[in-house]
C-alpha positions as CSV (number, residue, x, y, z in Angstrom):
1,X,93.3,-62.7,66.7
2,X,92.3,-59.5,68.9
3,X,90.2,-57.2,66.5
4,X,91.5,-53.4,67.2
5,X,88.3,-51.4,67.1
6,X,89.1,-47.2,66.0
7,X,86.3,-45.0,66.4
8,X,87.6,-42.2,64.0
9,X,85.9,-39.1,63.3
10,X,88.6,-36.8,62.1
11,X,91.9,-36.9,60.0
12,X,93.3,-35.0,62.4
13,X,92.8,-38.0,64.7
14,X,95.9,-39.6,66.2
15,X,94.6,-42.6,66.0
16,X,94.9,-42.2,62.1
17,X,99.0,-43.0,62.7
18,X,98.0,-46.5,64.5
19,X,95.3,-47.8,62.4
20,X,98.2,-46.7,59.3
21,X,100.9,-48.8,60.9
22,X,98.3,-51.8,60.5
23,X,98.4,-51.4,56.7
24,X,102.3,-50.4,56.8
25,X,103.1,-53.5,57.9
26,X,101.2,-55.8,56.5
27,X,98.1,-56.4,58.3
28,X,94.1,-56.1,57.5
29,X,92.3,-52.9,58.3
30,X,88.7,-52.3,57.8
31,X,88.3,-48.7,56.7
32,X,84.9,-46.8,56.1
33,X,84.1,-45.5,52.6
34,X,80.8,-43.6,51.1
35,X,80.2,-45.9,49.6
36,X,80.6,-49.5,51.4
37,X,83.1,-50.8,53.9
38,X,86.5,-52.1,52.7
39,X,88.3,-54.6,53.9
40,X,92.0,-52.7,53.3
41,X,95.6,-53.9,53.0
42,X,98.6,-52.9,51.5
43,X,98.0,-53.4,47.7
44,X,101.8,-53.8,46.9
45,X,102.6,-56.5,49.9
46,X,101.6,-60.2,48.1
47,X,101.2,-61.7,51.8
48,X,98.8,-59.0,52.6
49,X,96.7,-58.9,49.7
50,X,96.6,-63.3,50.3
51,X,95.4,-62.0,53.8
52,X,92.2,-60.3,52.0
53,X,91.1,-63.6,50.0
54,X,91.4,-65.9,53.2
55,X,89.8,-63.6,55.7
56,X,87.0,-62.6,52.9
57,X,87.1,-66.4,51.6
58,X,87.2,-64.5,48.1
59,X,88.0,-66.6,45.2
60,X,91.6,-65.4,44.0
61,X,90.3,-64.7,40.2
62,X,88.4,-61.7,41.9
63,X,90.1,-58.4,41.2
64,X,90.9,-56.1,43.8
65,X,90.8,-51.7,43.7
66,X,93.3,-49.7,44.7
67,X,92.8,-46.6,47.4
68,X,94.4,-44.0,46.8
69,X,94.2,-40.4,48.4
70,X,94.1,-38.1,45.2
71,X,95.0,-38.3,41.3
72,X,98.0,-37.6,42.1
73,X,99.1,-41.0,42.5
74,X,97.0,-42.8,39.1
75,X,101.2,-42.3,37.7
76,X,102.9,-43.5,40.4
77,X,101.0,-47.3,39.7
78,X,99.3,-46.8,36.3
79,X,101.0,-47.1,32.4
80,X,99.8,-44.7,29.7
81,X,97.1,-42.8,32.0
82,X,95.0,-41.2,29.4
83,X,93.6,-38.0,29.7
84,X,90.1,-38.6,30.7
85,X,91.3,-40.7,33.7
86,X,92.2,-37.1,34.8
87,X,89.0,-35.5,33.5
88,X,86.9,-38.1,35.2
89,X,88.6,-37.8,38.8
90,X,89.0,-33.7,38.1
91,X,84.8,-34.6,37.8
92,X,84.2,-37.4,40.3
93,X,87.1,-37.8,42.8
94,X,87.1,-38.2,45.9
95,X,84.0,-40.1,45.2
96,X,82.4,-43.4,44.2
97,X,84.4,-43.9,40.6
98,X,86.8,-46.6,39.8
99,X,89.0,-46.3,37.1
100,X,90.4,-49.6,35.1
101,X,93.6,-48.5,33.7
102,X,96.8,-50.3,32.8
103,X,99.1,-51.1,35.9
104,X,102.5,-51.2,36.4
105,X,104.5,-54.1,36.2
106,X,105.5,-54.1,39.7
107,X,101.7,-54.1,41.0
108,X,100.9,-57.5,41.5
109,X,99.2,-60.0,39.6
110,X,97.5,-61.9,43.0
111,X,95.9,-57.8,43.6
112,X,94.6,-57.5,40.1
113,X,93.4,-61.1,39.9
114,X,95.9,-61.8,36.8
115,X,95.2,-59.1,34.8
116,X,97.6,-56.3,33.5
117,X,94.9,-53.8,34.3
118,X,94.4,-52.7,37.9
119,X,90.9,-50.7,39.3
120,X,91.9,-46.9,40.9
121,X,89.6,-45.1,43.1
122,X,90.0,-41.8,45.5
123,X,87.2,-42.6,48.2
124,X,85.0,-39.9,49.5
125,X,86.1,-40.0,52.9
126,X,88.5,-37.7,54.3
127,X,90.0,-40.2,57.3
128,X,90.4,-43.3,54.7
129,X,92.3,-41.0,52.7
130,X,94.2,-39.6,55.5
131,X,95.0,-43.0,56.4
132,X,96.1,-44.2,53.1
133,X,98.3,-40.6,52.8
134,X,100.2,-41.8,56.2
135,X,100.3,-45.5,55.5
136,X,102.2,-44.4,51.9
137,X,100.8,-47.4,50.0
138,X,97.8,-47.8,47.8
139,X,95.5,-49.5,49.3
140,X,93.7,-53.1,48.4
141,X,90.0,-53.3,49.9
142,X,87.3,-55.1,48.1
143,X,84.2,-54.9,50.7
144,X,84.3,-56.1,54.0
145,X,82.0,-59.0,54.5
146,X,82.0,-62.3,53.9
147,X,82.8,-63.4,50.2
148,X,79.2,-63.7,48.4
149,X,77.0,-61.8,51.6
150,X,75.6,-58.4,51.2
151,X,78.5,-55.7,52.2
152,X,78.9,-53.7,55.0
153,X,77.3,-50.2,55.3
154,X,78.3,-49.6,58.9
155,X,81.2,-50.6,60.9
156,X,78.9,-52.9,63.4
157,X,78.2,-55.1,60.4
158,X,82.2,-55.4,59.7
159,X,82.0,-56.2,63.4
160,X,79.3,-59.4,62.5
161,X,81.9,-60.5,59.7
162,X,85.3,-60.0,60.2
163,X,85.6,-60.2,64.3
164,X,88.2,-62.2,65.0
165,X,89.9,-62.2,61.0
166,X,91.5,-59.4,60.9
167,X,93.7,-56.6,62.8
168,X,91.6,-53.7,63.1
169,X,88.4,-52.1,61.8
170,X,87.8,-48.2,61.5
171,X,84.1,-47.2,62.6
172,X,84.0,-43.7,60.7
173,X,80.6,-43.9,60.9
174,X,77.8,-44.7,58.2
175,X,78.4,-45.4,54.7
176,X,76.4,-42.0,52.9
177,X,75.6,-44.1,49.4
178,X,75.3,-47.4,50.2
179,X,76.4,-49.3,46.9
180,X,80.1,-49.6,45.5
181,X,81.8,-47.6,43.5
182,X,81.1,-47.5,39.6
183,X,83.8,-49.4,37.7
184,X,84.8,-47.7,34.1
185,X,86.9,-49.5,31.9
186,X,89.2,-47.0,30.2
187,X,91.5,-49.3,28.4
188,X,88.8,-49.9,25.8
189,X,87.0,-47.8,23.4
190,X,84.4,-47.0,23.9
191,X,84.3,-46.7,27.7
192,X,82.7,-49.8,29.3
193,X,80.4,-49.8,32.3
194,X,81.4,-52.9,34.2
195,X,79.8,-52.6,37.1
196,X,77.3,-49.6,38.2
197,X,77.3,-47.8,41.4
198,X,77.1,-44.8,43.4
199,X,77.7,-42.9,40.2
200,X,75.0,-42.7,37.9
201,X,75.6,-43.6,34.6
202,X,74.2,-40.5,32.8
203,X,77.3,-39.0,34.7
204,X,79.4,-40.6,33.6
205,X,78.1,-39.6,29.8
206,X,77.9,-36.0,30.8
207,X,81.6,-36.3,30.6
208,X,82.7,-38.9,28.2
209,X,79.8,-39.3,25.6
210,X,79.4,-42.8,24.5
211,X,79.7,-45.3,27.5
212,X,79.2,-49.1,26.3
213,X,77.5,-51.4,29.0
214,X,79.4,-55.0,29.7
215,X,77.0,-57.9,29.8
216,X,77.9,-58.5,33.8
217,X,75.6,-55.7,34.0
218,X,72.5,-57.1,33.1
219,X,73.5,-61.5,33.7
220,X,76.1,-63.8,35.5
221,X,79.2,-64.3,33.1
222,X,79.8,-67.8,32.3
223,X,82.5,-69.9,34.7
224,X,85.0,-69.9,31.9
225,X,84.8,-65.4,32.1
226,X,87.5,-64.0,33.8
227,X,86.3,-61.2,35.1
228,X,87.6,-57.9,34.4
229,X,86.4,-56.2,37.6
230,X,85.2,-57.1,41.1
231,X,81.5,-58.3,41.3
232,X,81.4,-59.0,37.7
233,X,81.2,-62.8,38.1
234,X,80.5,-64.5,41.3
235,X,77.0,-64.5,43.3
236,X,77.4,-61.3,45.5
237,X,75.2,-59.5,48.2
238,X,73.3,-62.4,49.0
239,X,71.3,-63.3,52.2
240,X,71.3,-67.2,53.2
241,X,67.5,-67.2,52.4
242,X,67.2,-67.6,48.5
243,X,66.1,-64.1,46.7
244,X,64.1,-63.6,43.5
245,X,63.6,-60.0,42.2
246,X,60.6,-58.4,40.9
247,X,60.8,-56.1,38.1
248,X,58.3,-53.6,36.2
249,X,56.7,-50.4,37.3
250,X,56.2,-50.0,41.1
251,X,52.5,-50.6,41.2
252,X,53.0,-53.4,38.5
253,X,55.8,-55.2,40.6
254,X,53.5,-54.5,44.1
255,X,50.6,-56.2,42.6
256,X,52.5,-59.4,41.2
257,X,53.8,-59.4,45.0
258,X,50.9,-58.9,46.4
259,X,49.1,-61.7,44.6
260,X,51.9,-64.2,44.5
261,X,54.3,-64.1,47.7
262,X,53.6,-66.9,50.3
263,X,52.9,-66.0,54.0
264,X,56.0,-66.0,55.9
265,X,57.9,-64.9,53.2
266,X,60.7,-62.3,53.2
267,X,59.6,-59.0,51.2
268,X,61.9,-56.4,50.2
269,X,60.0,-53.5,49.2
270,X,59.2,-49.7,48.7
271,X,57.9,-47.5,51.2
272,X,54.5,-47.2,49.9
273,X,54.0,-51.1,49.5
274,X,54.4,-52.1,52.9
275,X,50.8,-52.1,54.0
276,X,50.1,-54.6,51.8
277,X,52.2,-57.4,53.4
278,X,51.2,-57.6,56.9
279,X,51.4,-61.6,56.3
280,X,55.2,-61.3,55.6
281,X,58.3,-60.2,57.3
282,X,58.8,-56.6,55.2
283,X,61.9,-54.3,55.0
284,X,61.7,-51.2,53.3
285,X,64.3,-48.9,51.4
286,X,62.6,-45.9,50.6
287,X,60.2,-44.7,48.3
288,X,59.8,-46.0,44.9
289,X,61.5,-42.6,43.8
290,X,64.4,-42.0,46.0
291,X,66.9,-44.2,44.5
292,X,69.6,-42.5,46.6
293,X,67.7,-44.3,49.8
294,X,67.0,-47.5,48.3
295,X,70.8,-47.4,47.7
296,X,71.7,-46.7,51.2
297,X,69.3,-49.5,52.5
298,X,69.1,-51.9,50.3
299,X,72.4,-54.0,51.8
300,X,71.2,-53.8,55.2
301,X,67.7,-54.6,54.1
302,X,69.3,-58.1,52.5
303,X,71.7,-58.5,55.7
304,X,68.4,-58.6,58.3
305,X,67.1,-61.3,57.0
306,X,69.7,-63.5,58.5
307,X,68.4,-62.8,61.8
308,X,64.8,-64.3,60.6
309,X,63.5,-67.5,59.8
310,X,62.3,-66.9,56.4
311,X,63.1,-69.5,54.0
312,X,62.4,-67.5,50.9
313,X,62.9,-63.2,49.7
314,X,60.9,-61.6,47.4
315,X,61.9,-58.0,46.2
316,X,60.9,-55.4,44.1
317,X,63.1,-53.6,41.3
318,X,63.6,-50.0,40.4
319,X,64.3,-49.1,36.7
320,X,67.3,-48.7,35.5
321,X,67.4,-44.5,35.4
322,X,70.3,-43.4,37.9
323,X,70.9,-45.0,41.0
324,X,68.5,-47.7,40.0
325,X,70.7,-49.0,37.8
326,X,73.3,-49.9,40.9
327,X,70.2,-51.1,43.3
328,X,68.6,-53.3,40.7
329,X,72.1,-55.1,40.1
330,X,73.2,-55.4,43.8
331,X,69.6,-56.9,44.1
332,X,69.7,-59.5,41.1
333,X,73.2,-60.3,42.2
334,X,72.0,-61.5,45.3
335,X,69.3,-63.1,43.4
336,X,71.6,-64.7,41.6
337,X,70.0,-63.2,38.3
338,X,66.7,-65.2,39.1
339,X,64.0,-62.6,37.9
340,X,60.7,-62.0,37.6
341,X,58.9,-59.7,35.1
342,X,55.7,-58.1,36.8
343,X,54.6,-56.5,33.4
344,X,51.0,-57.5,33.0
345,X,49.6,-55.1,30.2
346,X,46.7,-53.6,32.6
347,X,45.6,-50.8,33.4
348,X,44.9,-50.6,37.2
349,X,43.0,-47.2,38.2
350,X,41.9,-46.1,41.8
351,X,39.5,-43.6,42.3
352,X,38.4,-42.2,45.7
353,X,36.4,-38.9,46.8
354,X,34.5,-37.9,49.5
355,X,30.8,-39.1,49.3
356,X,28.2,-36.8,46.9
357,X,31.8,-36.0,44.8
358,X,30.0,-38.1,42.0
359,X,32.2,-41.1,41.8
360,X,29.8,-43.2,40.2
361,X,29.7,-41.0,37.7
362,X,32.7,-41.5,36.7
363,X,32.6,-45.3,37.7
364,X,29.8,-45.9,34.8
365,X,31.9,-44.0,32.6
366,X,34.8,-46.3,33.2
367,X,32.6,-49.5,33.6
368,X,31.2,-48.9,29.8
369,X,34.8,-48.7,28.0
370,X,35.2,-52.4,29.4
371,X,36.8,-51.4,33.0
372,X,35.8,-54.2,35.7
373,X,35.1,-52.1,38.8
374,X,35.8,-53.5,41.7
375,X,33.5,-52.3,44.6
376,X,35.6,-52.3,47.7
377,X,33.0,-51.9,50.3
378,X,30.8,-54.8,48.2
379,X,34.4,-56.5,48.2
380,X,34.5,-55.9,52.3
381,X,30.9,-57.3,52.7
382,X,31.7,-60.2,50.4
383,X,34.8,-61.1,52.3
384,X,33.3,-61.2,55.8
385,X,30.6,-63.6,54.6
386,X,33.2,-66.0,52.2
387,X,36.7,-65.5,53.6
388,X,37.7,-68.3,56.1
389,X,40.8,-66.8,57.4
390,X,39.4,-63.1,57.9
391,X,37.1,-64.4,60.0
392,X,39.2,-66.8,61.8
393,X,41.3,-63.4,63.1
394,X,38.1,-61.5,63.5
395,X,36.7,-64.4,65.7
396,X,40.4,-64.0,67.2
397,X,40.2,-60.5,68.2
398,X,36.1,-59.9,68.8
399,X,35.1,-63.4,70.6
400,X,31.5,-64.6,69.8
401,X,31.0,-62.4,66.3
402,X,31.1,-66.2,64.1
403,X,28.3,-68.9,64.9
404,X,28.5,-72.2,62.6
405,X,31.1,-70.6,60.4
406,X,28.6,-67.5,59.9
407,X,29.8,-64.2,60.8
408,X,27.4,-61.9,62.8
409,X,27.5,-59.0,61.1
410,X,24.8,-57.2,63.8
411,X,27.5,-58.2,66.8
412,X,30.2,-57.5,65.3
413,X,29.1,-53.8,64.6
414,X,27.9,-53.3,68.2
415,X,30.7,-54.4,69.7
416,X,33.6,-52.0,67.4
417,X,31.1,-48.6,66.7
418,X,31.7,-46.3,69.5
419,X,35.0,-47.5,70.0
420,X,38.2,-45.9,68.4
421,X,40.2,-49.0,69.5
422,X,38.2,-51.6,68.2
423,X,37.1,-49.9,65.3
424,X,41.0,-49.3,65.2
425,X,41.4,-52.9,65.5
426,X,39.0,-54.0,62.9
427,X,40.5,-51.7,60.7
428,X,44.0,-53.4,60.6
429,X,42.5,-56.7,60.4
430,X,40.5,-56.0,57.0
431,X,43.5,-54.0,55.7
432,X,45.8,-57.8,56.1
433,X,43.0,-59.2,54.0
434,X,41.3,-57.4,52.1
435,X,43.8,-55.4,49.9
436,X,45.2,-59.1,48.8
437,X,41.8,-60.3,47.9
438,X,41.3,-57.4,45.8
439,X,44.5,-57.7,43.8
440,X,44.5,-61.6,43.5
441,X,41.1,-60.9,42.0
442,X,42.7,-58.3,39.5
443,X,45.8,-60.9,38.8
444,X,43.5,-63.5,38.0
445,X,41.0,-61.7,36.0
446,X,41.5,-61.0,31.5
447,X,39.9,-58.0,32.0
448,X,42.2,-54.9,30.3
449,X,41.1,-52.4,32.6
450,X,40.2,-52.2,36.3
451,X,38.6,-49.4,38.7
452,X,39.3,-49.9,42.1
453,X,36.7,-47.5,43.6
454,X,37.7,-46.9,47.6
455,X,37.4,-44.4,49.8
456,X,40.3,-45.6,51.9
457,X,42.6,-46.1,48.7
458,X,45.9,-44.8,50.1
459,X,45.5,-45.5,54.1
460,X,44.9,-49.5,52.5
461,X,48.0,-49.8,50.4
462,X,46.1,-50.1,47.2
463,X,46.9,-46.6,45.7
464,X,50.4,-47.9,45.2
465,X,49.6,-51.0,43.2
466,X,47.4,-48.4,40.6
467,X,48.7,-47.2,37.8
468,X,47.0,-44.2,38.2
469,X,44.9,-42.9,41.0
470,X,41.7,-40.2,40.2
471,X,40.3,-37.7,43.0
472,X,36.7,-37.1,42.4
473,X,35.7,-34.0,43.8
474,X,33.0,-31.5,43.5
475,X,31.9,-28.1,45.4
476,X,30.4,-28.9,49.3
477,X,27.2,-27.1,48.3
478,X,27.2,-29.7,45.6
479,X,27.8,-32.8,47.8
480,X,25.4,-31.6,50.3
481,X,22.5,-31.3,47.7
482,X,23.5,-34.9,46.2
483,X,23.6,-36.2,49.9
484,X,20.3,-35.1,50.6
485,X,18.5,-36.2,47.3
486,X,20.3,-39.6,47.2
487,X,19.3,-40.9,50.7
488,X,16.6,-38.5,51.8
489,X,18.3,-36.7,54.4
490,X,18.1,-33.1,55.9
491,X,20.5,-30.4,55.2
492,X,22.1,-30.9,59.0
493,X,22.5,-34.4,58.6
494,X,23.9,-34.2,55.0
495,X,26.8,-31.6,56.4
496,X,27.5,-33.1,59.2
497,X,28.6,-36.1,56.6
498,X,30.7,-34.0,55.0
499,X,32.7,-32.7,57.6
500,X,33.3,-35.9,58.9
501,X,35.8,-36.6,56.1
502,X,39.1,-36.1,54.8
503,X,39.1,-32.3,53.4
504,X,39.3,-33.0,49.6
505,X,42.5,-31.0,49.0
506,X,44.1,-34.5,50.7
507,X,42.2,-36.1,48.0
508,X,43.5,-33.9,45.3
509,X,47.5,-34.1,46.6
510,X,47.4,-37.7,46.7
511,X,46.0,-38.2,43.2
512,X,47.3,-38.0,40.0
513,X,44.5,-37.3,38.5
514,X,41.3,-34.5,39.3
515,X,37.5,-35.2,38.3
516,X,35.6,-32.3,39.0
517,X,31.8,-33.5,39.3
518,X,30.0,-30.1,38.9
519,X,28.1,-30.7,36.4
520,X,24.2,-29.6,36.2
521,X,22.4,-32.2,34.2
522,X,23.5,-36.0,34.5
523,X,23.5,-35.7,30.6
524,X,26.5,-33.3,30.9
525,X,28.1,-35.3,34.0
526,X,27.7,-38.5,31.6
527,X,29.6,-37.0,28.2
528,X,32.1,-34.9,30.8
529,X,33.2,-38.7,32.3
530,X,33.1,-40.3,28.9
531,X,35.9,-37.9,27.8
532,X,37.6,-38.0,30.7
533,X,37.4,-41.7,30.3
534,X,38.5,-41.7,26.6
535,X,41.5,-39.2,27.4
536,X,42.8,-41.4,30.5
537,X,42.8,-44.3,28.4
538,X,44.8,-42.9,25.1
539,X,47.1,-41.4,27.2
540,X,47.7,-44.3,29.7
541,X,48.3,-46.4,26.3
542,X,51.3,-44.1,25.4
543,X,52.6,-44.1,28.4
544,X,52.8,-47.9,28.4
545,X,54.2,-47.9,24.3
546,X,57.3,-45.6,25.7
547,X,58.0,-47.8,28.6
């Protein structure tokens, strides 16, 4: 079969007439939604809706939704439509909400899987809907891969698929949300949630008050379920490579990662967590707090790993507050439901400052209420003379710098100082090492709290895996005066220190917290960074009580 390709950009299109006539008479038409690609046929015709299952290889207990261009048409295929199907599309429609309401008896039972409930959606897409209004049929499209793959978020990977299967496919450009619709049951009471998508569920609320939450939500239904709506019971989304997802806070989820995932592994993660894998094949989908991203990403993130040799996936969870609730579900689908909880009960704190701020002020402070500090220059120096592997690549990349399995510290230093390329390339090779060390050393330890004391703390990757991160800062006159005390130094020499780094208002932006060391006795310094010690600690306790 010849696969028509439409590049579509407006209703007003004529090519929306053609690509029609494919669903008018029976054939298969890929059409672009917001949310996800559908694979789209006429939801009336039997042999076309059969034509979905065999080209998708979908198993034929899988419901279907039906497209349709407005509310307007809930009546012309819907018994008894109650009044908050209205509400909810007056709210939501055209946009990423299905509606499970009775059907009529003429809809049939192969579209709605055997049930006498059919799914009803109005996609955000103004040339879908213009070719549903000229086609004059609702229309049948589950998502347009492969039965049990990640879906499609762009007509190229509808291309990858379905090539060949079916009649046409509609490239209206990138899918804007990047998960499928939310499905609401509105033949029960209350509400049920049966699958969550590109509308949040607090939404939802807003509108109807009490929503209950079907158990597909959070596990796989059993094989004797029938399932009420699609992606409710079979393994969906999945790469070929196995998957297992990560979940817990950000930096409790990196660390577990960190600490556990093989080299050569696939990693699935957050923005800010990609330094720490430079051992692993990494795709990213956004920041840990733009959900709407990781949305948009996460199916193409699962996709590219078919074009890798990874054997194994590893990836890492949002909660379950808006869109996170969608993301996490499309992931453990793919996963298969096989979890991991990251939770580990520490408290992980990064401090950094420029030096003279008085960090080891607040270091002792934290060292005396139990905190194991970890030292990452003494980390750094303890690497290079124990850590096989770090010195195997810095052999690699600075020939000569390891005799008998000793590393020559002296040669090593002459040959990167003075150079911004090697000391660039020296830099990246520590950073594949060193941030791993650290954290194993963390995962392994029973220690309840842990300092992580780095100048470098964000530019490594190891900010992220802290639960919370402290500037320590204090006024230049101050530094200077420190500087030159602590290692008997002139005033020139002392600034010249201090203006070579980072300005501390970097320090104070990427930090959650602020220790200003201005203190004028270390007596005061001492009882200033027990308190702030003592406050950090209650508070980070709460936090962890309330979730």
């Amino acid at each position: 079969m010849t696969t028509h390709w439409f590049k579509i950009e407006s209703p007003d299109d004529p090519q929306v007439a053609a690509a029609a006539d494919i669903l008018r008479r029976g054939g298969l038409l890929a059409i672009p939604t917001e949310t996800v690609y559908g694979l789209g046929a006429d939801g009336l015709n039997e042999n076309a809706v059969a034509g979905i299952f065999a080209a998708k290889g979908r198993p034929q207990d899988n419901p279907l939704i039906l497209h349709v261009p407005s509310a307007d048409w809930l009546a012309r295929y819907c018994e008894d439509v109650p009044e908050t199907a209205y509400r909810l599309a007056e709210a939501f429609w055209p946009g990423p909400l299905t509606m499970i309401l009775r059907k009529k008896p003429f809809v049939p039972l192969r579209t709605t899987g055997g049930l006498d409930t059919v799914g009803m959606r109005c996609p955000d897409h103004a040339v879908t809907r213009a070719i549903i209004a000229a086609a004059g049929v609702p229309v049948a499209a589950p998502s347009a891969n492969t039965s049990g793959r990640p879906s499609c978020t762009t007509a190229a990977h509808v291309r990858e698929d379905m090539d060949g299967k079916i009649d046409g496919i509609v490239d209206g450009g990138d899918c804007t949300v990047g998960v499928e619709s939310t499905i609401i049951d509105l033949t029960v009471a209350p509400p049920r949630l049966l699958r969550p998508g590109g509308l949040p569920l607090e939404k939802l609320r807003a509108v109807l008050g009490e929503v209950a939450l079907d158990k597909a939500v959070t596990q796989q239904l059993s094989a004797g379920e029938k399932p009420r709506a699609p992606g409710m019971k079979y393994r969906h989304y999945a790469p070929k490579a196995p998957v297992t997802v990560v979940t817990g806070k950000p930096a409790e989820s990196g660390r577990w990662l960190c600490a556990h995932v093989p080299e050569g592994a696939g990693v699935i993660a957050f923005d800010e967590y990609a330094p720490l894998f430079s051992a692993q094949t990494v795709r990213t989908i956004g920041s840990a707090d733009n959900k709407a991203e990781q949305a948009r990403l996460v199916f193409d993130a699962l996709r590219s790993f078919d074009d890798t040799d990874v054997t194994e996936i590893y990836a890492q969870c949002p909660d379950s507050e808006g869109l996170g609730l969608a993301v996490g579900n499309r992931l453990k689908k793919a996963a298969g439901f096989h979890t991991v909880d990251a939770h580990d009960g520490k408290l992980v704190v990064g401090f950094t400052g420029g030096t003279g701020a008085g960090k080891t002020t607040l270091l002792r402070a934290f060292a005396d209420a139990g905190a194991y500090i970890v030292d990452c220059d003494a980390f750094y120096y303890e690497q290079l003379r124990s850590d096989r592997l770090l010195q195997a690549d810095l052999d690699a990349a600075f020939p000569g710098v390891l005799h008998d399995g000793e590393l020559d510290r002296q040669k090593l230093g002459k040959l990167v100082f003075g150079s911004a390329e090697r000391l660039a390339k020296l830099d990246r090779i520590v950073r594949a090492h060193l941030p791993r060390a650290i954290i194993r050393a963390i995962d392994v330890s029973d220690a309840p709290y842990f300092g992580v004391d780095a100048i470098k703390l964000f530019e490594s990757g190891l900010g992220a895996v802290c639960d919370v991160t402290v500037a320590v800062t204090a006024p230049e006159e101050t530094r200077i005066r420190r500087i030159m005390a602590r290692d008997g130094i002139d005033e020139d020499r002392a600034r010249a220190r201090v203006g070579a780094q980072k300005d501390e208002a970097l320090f104070r932006r990427q930090c959650s917290l602020e220790f200003v060391n201005d203190f004028p006795t270390r007596t005061e310094a001492d009882a200033a960074a027990a308190g702030f010690v003592q406050k950090l600690l209650t508070e980070s306790k709460e936090d962890k009580q309330h979730g």
